[in-house]
C-alpha positions in Angstrom: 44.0 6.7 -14.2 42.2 3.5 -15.1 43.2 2.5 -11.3 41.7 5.6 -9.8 38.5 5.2 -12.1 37.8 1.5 -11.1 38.2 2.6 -7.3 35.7 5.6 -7.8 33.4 3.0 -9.6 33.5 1.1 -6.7 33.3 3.4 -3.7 29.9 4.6 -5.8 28.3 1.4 -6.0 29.1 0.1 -2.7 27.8 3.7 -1.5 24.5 2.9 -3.4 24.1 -0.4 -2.4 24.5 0.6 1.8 22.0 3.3 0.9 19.3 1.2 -0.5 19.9 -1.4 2.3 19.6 0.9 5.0 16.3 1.9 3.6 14.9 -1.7 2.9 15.9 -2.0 7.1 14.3 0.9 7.6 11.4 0.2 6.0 10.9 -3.4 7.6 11.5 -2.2 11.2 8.7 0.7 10.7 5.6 0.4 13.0 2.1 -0.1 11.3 -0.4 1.6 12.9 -3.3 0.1 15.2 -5.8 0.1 12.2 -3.5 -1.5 9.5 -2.0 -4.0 12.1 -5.5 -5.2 13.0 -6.8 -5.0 9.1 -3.6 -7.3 8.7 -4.9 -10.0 11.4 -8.3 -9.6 9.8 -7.1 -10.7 6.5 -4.9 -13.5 7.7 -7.8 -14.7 9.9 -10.1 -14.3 6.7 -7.6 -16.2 4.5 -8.6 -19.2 6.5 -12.2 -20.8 5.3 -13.0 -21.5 8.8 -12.6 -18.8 10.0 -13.4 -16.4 7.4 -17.4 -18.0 8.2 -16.9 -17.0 11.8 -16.7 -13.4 10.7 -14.4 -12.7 14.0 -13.9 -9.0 14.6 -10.3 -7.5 15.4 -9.2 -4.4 17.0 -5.4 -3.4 18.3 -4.5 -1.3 20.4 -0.3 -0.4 21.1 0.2 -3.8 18.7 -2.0 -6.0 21.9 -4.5 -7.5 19.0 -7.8 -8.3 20.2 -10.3 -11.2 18.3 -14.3 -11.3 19.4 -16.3 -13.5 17.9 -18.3 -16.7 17.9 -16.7 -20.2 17.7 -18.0 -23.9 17.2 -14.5 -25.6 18.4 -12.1 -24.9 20.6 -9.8 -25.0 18.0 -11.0 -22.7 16.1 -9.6 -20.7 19.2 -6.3 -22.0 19.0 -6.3 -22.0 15.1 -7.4 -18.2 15.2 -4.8 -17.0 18.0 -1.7 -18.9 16.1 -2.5 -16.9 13.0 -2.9 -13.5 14.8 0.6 -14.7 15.9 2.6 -14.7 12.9 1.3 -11.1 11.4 4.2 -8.9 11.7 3.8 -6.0 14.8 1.6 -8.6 16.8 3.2 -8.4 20.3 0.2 -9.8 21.9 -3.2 -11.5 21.2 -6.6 -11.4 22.9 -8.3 -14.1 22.4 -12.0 -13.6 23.1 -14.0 -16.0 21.0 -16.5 -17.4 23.1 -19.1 -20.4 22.4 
């Protein structure tokens, strides 16, 4: 009995634990829309002094993320498009600061 009870204990957690880990992957591995994707890049871009004073604008469009704005480097450029990068759901960036 005790044998049966500590294999049913088992079976039940390792059932709970595959469930809540197929949902943390599922959860991870869910698209973010255009809007949030490019309010991420926004906010990573803004999280940088820099370039938070350039005020750059972002749009996205199918997860191809688009910066405009005014620059007084070219690395600012550079900087900028490394960030927009790293967000998670960036497949592609834009880079269309000008001088």
């Amino acid at each position: 009995m005790k044998r049966l009870f500590a294999r049913s204990a088992l079976l039940a957690s390792l059932a709970l634990f595959m469930g809540s880990h197929a949902v943390i992957a599922h959860a991870e591995d869910a698209p973010v829309s255009d809007e949030q994707l490019a309010s991420n890049v926004k906010n990573a871009l803004d999280s940088d002094p820099e370039l938070k004073a350039l005020n750059l604008h972002v749009v996205s469009k199918k997860q191809e993320v688009t910066i405009d704005g005014k620059m007084t480097d070219d690395q600012q450029m550079y900087k900028a498009g490394v960030i927009a990068e790293k967000v998670p759901g960036v497949k592609f960036v834009i880079n269309n600061m000008n001088m």
